[in-house]
C-alpha positions as CSV (number, residue, x, y, z in Angstrom):
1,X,5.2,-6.8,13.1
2,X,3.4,-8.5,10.2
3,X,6.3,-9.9,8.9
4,X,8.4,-11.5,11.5
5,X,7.3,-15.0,10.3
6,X,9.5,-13.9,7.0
7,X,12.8,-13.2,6.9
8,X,7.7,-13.4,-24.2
9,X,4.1,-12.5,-22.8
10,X,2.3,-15.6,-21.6
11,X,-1.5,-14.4,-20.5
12,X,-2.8,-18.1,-20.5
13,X,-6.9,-17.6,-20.0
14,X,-6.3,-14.8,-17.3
15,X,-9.3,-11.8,-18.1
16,X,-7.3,-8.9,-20.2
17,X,-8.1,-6.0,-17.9
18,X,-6.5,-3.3,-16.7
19,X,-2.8,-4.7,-16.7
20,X,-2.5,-5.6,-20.4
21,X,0.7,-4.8,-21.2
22,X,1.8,-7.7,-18.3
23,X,4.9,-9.7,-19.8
24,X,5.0,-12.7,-17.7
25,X,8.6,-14.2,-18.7
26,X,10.1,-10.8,-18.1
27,X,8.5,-11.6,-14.7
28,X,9.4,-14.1,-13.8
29,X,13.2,-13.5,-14.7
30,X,13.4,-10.4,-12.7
31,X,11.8,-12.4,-9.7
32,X,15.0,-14.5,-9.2
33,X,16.9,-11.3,-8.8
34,X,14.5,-10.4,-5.8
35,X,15.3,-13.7,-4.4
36,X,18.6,-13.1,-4.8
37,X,18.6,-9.9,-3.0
38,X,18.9,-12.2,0.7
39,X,21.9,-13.0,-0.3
40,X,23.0,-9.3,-0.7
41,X,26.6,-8.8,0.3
42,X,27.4,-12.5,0.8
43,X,30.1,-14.4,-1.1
44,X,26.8,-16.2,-2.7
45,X,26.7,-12.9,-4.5
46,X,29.8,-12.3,-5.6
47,X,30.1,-15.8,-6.9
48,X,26.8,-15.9,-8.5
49,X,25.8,-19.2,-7.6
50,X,22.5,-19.0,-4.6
51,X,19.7,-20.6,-4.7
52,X,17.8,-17.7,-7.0
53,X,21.3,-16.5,-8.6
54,X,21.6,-19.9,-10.4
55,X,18.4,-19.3,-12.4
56,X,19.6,-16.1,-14.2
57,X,23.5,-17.1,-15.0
58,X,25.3,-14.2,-16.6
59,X,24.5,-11.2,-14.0
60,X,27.6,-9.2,-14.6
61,X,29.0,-5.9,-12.5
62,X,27.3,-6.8,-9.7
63,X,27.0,-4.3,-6.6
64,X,25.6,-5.1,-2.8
65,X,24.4,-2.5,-1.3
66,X,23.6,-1.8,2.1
67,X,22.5,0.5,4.7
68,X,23.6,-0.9,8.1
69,X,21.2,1.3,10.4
70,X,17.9,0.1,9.0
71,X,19.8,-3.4,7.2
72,X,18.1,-2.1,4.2
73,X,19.8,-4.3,1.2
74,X,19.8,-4.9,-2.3
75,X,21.8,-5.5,-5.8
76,X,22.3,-3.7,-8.7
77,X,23.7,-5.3,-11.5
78,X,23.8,-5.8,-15.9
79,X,21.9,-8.7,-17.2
80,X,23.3,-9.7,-20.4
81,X,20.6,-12.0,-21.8
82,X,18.2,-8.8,-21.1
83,X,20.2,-6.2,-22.5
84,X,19.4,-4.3,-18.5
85,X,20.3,-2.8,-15.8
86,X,18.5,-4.4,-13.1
87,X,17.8,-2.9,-9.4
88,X,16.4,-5.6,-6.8
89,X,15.5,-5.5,-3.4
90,X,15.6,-7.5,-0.2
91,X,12.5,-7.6,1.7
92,X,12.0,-8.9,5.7
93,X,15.1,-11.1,6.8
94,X,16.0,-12.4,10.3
95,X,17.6,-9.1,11.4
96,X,15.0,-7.0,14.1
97,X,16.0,-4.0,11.9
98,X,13.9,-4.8,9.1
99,X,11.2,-5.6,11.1
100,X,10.9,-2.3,12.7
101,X,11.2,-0.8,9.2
102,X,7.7,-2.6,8.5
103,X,6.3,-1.2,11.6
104,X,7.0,3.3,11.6
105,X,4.1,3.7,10.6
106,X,4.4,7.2,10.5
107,X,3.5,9.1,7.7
108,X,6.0,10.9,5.5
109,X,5.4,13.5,2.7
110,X,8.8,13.8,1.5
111,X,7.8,15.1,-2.1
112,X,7.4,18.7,-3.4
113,X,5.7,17.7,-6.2
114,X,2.3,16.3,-4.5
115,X,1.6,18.4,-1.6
116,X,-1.0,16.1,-0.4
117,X,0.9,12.9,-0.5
118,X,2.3,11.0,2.0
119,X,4.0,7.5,2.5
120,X,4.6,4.9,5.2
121,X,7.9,6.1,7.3
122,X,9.6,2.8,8.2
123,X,9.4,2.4,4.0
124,X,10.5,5.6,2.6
125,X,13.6,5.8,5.0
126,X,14.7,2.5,4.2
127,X,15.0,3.3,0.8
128,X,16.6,6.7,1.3
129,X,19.2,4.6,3.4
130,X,20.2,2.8,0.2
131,X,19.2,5.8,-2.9
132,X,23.2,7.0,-3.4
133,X,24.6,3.2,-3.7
134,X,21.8,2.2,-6.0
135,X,22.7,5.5,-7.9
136,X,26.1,5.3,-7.9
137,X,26.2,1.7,-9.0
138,X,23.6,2.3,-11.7
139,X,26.2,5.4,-13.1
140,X,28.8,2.1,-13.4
141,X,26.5,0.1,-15.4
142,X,26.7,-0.5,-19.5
143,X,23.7,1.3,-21.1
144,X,20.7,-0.1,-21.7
145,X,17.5,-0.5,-19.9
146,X,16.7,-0.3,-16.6
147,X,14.2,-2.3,-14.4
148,X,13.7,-2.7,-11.0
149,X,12.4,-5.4,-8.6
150,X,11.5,-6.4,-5.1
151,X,9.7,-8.9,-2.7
152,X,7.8,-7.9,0.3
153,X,9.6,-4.7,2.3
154,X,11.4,-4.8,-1.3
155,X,8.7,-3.9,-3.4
156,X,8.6,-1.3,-1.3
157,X,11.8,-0.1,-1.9
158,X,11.3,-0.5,-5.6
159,X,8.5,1.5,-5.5
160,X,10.8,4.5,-4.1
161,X,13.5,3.8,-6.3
162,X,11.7,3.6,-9.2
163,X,9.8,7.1,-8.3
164,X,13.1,8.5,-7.5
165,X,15.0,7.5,-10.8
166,X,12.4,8.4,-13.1
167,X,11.4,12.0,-11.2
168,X,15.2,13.1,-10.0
169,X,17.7,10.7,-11.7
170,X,16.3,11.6,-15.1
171,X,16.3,7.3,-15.8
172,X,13.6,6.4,-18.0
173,X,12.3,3.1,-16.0
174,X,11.1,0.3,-18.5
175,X,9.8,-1.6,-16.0
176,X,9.2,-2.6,-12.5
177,X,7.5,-5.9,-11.4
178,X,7.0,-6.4,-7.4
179,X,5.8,-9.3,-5.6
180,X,3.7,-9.2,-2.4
181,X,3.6,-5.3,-2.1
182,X,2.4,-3.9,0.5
183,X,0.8,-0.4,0.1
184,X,3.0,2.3,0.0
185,X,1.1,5.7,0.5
186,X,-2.2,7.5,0.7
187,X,-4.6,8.0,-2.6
188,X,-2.8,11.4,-3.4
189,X,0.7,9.6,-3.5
190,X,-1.0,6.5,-5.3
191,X,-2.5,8.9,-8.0
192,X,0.7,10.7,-8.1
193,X,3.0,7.5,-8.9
194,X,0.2,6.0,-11.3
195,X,0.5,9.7,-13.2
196,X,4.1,9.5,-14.0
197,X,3.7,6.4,-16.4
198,X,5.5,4.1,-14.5
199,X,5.2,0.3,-16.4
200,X,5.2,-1.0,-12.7
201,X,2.9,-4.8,-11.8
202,X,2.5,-5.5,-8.2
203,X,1.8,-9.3,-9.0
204,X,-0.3,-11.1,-6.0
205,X,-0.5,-14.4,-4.9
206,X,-4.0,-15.8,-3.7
207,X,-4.6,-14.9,-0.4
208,X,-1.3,-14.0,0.7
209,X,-1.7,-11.3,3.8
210,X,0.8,-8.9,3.3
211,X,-0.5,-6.8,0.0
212,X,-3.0,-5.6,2.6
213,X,-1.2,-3.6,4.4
214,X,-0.8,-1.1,5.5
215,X,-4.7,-1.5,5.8
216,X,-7.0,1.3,3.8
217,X,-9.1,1.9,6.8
218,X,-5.5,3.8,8.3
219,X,-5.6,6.2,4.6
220,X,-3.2,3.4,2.3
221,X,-4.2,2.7,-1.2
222,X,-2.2,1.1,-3.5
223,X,-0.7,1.6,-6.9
224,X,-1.7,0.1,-10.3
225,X,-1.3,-2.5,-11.8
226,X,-2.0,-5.8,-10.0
227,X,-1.7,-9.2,-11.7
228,X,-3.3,-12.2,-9.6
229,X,-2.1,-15.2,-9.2
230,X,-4.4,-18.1,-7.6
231,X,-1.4,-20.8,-8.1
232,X,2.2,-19.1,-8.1
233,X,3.3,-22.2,-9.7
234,X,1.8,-22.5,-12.5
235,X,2.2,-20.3,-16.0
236,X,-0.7,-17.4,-17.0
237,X,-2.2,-14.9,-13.9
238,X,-5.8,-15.8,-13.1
239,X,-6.7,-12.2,-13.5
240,X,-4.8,-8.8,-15.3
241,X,-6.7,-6.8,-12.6
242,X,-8.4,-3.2,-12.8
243,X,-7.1,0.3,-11.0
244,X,-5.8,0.5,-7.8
245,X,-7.6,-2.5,-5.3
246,X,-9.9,-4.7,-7.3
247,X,-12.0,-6.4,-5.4
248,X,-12.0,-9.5,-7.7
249,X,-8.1,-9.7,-7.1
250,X,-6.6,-9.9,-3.8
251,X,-8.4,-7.1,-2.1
252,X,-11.7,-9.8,-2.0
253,X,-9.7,-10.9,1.2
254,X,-9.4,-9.9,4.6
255,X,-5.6,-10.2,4.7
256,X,-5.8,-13.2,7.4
257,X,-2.0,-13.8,8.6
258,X,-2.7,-18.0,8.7
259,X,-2.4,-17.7,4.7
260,X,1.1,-16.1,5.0
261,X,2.9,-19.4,3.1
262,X,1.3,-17.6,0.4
263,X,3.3,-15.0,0.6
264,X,6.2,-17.0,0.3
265,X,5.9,-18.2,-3.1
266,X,6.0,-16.0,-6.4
267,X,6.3,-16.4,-9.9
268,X,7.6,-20.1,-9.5
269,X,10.1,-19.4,-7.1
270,X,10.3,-20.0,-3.4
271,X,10.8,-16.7,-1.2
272,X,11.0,-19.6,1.8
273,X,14.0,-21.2,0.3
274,X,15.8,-17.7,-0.6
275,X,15.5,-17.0,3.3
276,X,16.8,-20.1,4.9
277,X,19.7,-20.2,2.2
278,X,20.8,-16.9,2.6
279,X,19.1,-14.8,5.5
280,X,19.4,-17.8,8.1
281,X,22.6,-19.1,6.9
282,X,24.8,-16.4,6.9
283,X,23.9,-12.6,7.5
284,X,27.6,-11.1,7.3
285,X,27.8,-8.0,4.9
286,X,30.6,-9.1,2.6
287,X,32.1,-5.8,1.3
């Protein structure tokens, strides 16, 4: 229920730490796609031209994908200036489905691999709603590289995906940047994604609430790497942070839900205004 108030390398004077290889204008490209992702399956999609869509012109091929039990959503698409495939995800909207995909809280441990792992329910079945249409739109795709993104629930989801394409896909994943994570799994599944060389940045914004959860005291940790951002409107993170929850990054705060507006900006872009223009607007599934 912690959401349902939702729906070239640039390292300014940020301290070089543990997220060094941090490209901040690949960021903040790949963060319009996440914004985009509300509008998933609308005719803002297919004609390219929402609120986020307009500030990476040229996505080509694209592909809405959907699961309607969970309203799990997302696009895959080619972006031509980047050379990429690119795999983004919709976090929280309007619709009570996502909602109670932030709130099973029950604990999966859906891989062979790490016997010890486990991940937050509502999550990983979300994301196993949508795995085949990400797939088989991916398969469509030019060659080329392949990132992924995601806001919120979303980074989430590209967290899964990500794990999924790299471990039973065979994809090599060049890179994944997520926005306002929340943590996905235990310490065994957080070792366990950090082991299989992932480039993924979970990029956090001051004292937004929701990269605190689910909380460490119920057995979640997260993944590396975070970048901090005190002002998400401004160019250069204050900090590239160290390991897994730095307490000089966002884990210095208690996750208080009055700073949730934080939350809702990223990389430049306004999360608010990709909700209200496409979540609140129109939530048809155009197929």
């Amino acid at each position: 229920m912690w959401l349902l108030l939702l729906a070239v390398p640039w390292l300014g004077g940020a301290e070089q730490r543990g997220a060094s290889g941090y490209d901040e204008a690949l960021a903040e490209r790949l963060v319009n796609y996440a914004g985009a992702s509300y509008c998933a399956g609308q005719q803002a999609v297919v004609d390219w031209n929402c609120y986020a869509c307009k500030k990476v012109p040229g996505f080509q091929q694209i592909t809405s994908v959907h699961d309607p039990k969970t309203d799990g959503r997302g696009l895959v698409g080619f972006d031509t200036v980047l050379g990429a495939r690119v795999v983004a995800f919709m976090g929280t909207n309007a619709n009570i489905r996502t909602w109670i995909d932030d709130i099973l809280l029950k604990p999966l441990s859906p891989f062979p691999d790490c016997k010890n792992c486990s991940v937050h329910g509502g999550f990983y079945n979300t994301y196993k709603g949508l795995r085949e249409q990400v797939y088989t739109a991916l398969q469509a795709l030019p060659p080329g590289k392949t990132y992924v993104t995601g806001h919120s629930l979303g980074a989430t989801l590209a967290t899964h995906c990500a794990l999924d394409l790299s471990v039973n896909r065979g994809y090599h994943v060049d890179g994944v940047i997520t926005v306002g994570q929340p943590r996905v799994g235990n310490p065994a599944f957080a070792d366990y994604y950090d082991s299989l060389g992932i480039s993924h940045y979970r990029v956090t914004h001051h004292r937004d609430p929701i990269p605190h959860l689910a909380y460490e005291w119920m057995g979640y940790r997260h993944i590396s790497n975070e970048v901090y951002y005190t002002d998400a409107t401004k160019s250069g993170p204050t900090k590239l942070c160290s390991g897994q929850e730095d307490p000089m990054c966002a884990d210095q705060f208690n996750g208080n839900l009055i700073f949730l507006t934080d939350h809702w900006e990223y990389l430049k872009l306004s999360f608010l205004e990709a909700v209200i223009s496409c979540t609140l607007q129109d939530n048809t599934f155009v197929v």
